[in-house]
C-alpha positions as CSV (number, residue, x, y, z in Angstrom):
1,X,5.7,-15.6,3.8
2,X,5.3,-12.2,5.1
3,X,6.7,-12.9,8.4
4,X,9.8,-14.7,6.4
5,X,10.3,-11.2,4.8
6,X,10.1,-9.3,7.7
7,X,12.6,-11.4,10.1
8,X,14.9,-11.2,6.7
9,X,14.5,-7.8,6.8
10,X,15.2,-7.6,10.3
11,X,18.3,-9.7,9.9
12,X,19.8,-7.3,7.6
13,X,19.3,-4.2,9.8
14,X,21.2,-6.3,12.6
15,X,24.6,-7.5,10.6
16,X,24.5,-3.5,8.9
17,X,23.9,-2.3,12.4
18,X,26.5,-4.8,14.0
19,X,29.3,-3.7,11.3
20,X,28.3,0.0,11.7
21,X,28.7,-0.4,15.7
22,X,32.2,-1.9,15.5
23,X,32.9,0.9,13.4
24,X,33.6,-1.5,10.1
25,X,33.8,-0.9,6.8
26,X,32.1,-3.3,4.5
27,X,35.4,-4.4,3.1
28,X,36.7,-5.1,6.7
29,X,33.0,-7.2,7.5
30,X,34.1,-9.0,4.6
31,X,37.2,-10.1,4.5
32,X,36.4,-11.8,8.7
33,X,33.7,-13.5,6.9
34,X,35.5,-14.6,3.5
35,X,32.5,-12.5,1.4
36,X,33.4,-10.2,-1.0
37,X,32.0,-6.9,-0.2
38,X,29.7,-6.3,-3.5
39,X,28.5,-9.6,-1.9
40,X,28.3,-8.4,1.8
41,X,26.6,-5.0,0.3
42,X,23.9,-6.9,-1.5
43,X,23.1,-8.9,1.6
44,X,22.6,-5.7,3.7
45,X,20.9,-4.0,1.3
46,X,17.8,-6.7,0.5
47,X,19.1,-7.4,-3.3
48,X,20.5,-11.1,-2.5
49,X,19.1,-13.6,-0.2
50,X,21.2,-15.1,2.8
51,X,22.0,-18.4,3.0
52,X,22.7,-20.3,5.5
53,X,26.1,-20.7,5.4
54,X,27.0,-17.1,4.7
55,X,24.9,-16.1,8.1
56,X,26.6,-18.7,10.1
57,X,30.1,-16.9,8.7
58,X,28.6,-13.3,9.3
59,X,27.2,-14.5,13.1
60,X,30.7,-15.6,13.7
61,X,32.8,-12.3,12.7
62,X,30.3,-10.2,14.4
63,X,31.2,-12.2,17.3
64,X,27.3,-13.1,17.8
65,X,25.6,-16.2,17.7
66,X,23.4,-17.1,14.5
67,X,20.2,-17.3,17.4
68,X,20.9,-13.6,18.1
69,X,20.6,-12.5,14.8
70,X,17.6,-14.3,13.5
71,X,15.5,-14.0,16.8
72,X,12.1,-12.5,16.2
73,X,10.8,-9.2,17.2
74,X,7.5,-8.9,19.3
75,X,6.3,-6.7,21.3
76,X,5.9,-8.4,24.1
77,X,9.8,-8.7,24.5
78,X,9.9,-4.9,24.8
79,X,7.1,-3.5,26.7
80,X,6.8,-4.5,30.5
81,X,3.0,-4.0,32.3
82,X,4.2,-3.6,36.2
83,X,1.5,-5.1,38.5
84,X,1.8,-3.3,41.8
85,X,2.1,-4.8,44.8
86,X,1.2,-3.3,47.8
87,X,2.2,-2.5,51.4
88,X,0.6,-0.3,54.0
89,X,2.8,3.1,52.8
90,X,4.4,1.4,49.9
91,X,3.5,0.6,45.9
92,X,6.1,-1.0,44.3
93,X,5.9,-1.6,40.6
94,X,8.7,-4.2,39.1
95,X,10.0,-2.5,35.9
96,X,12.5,-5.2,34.8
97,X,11.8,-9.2,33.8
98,X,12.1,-11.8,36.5
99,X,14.8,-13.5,36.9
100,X,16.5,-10.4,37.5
101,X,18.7,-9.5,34.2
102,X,22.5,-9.6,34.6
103,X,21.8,-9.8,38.8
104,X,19.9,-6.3,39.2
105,X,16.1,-5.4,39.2
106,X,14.7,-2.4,38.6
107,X,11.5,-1.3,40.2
108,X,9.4,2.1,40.8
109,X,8.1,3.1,44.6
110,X,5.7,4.9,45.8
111,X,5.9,5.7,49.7
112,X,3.7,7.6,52.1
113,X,3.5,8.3,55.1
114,X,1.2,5.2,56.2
115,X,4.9,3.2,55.2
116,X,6.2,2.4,59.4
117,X,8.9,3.5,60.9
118,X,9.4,1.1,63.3
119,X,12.7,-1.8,63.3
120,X,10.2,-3.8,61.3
121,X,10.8,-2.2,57.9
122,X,15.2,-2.0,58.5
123,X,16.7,-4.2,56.2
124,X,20.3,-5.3,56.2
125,X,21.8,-7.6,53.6
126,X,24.9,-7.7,51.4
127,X,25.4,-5.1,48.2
128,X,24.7,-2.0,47.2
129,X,21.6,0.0,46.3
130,X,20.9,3.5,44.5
131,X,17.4,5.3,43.9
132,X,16.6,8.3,42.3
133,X,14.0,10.4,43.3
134,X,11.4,10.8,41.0
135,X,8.7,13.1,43.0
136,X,8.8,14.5,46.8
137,X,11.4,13.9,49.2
138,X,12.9,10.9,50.6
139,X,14.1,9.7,54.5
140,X,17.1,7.7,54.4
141,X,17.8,6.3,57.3
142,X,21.2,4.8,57.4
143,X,22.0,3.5,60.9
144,X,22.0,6.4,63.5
145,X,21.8,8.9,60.2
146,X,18.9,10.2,58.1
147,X,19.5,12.1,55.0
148,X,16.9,13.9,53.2
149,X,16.9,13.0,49.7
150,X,15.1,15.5,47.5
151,X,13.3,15.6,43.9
152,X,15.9,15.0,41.0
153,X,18.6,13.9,43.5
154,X,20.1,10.3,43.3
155,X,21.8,8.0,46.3
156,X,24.3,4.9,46.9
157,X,24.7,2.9,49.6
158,X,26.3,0.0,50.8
159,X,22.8,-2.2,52.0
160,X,25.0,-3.7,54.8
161,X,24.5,-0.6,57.3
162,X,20.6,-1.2,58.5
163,X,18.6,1.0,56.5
164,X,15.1,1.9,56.0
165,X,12.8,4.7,53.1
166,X,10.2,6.6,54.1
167,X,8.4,10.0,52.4
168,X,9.2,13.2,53.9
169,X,6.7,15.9,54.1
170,X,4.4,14.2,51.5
171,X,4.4,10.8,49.2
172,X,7.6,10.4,47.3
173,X,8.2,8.3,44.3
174,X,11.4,7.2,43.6
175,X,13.9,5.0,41.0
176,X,15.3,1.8,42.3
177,X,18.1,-0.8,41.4
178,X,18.5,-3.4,43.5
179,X,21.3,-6.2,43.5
180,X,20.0,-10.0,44.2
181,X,20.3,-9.6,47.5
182,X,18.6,-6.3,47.6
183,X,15.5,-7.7,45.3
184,X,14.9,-10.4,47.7
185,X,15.2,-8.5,50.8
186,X,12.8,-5.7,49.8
187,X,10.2,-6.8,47.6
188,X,9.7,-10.3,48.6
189,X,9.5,-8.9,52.7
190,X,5.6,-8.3,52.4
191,X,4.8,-12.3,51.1
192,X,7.4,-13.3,53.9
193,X,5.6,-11.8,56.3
194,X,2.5,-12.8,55.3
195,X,4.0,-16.3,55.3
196,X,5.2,-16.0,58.9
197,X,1.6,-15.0,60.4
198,X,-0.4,-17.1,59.1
């Protein structure tokens, strides 16, 4: 019964939030939904239960789906625990759910100076890419160029020139959002390695 009350609860905050996010009065909430508003206002504010069909009308002029507004909260749908996985020179730590949401992922690095230099560590593959840098310095190489990218300083590029990180002077930490491409090309490299020695 008391999670009943609390998902009713959080129902309300979501149509009052909705309506208040649209910038809508409760008259103009009401009149989408064929509610009167002393009706509407009574639903928001916990003094008359919903029924059914009056959330199904709501869902509908808030342009949500009736799912959407009655899905549970838990914490568990909020707080992600990054496992690290780990290169020689580079800690990566995914910081958004798998599959990647709406085609980017977001992940933290950490590189060192262990991380190679060499060709084997270029990558090339379709999209874009942008880091921030959290902590040190970063070494873009971009083709023939390397740019120094320092502490607070962002960067974009198109992922089609070959390019490759590395620290600068010390470890760096940096921000990432990769595309699809760019997720698959840089932090499943390590298992396709490993695949391809064994």
């Amino acid at each position: 019964m008391t999670q009943e009350i609390e998902l009713e609860a959080v129902v309300r905050q979501r149509i009052r939030g909705l309506r208040l996010a649209r910038g809508w009065s409760l008259e103009t909430l009401a009149a989408r939904c064929f509610l009167s508003p002393s009706t509407l206002s009574r639903i928001e504010t916990g003094h008359r239960r919903i029924a059914l069909d009056q959330l199904v009308l709501i869902a509908r002029a808030l342009d949500t789906t009736l799912d959407q507004l009655v899905e549970p909260i838990d914490d568990a749908d909020v707080v992600i625990r990054p496992q690290p996985e780990h290169s020689p020179g580079l800690t990566t730590w995914l910081l958004s759910r798998e599959p990647s949401l709406r085609g980017v992922t977001v992940a933290k690095m950490r590189i060192t100076s262990e991380r190679p230099a060499g060709a084997e560590n270029v990558q090339v593959h379709p999209g874009r890419e942008w880091f921030t840098v959290l902590s040190g310095t970063v070494r873009l190489q971009l083709g023939d160029r390397v740019i120094l990218v320092g502490e607070g300083d962002a960067a974009e590029f198109s992922t089609m020139v070959p390019h490759v990180l590395g620290a600068h002077g010390g470890p760096v930490e940096l921000l990432t959002i990769f595309d699809h491409d760019g997720e698959r090309a840089h932090m499943h490299v390590t298992a396709d390695k490993a695949d391809i020695d064994r």
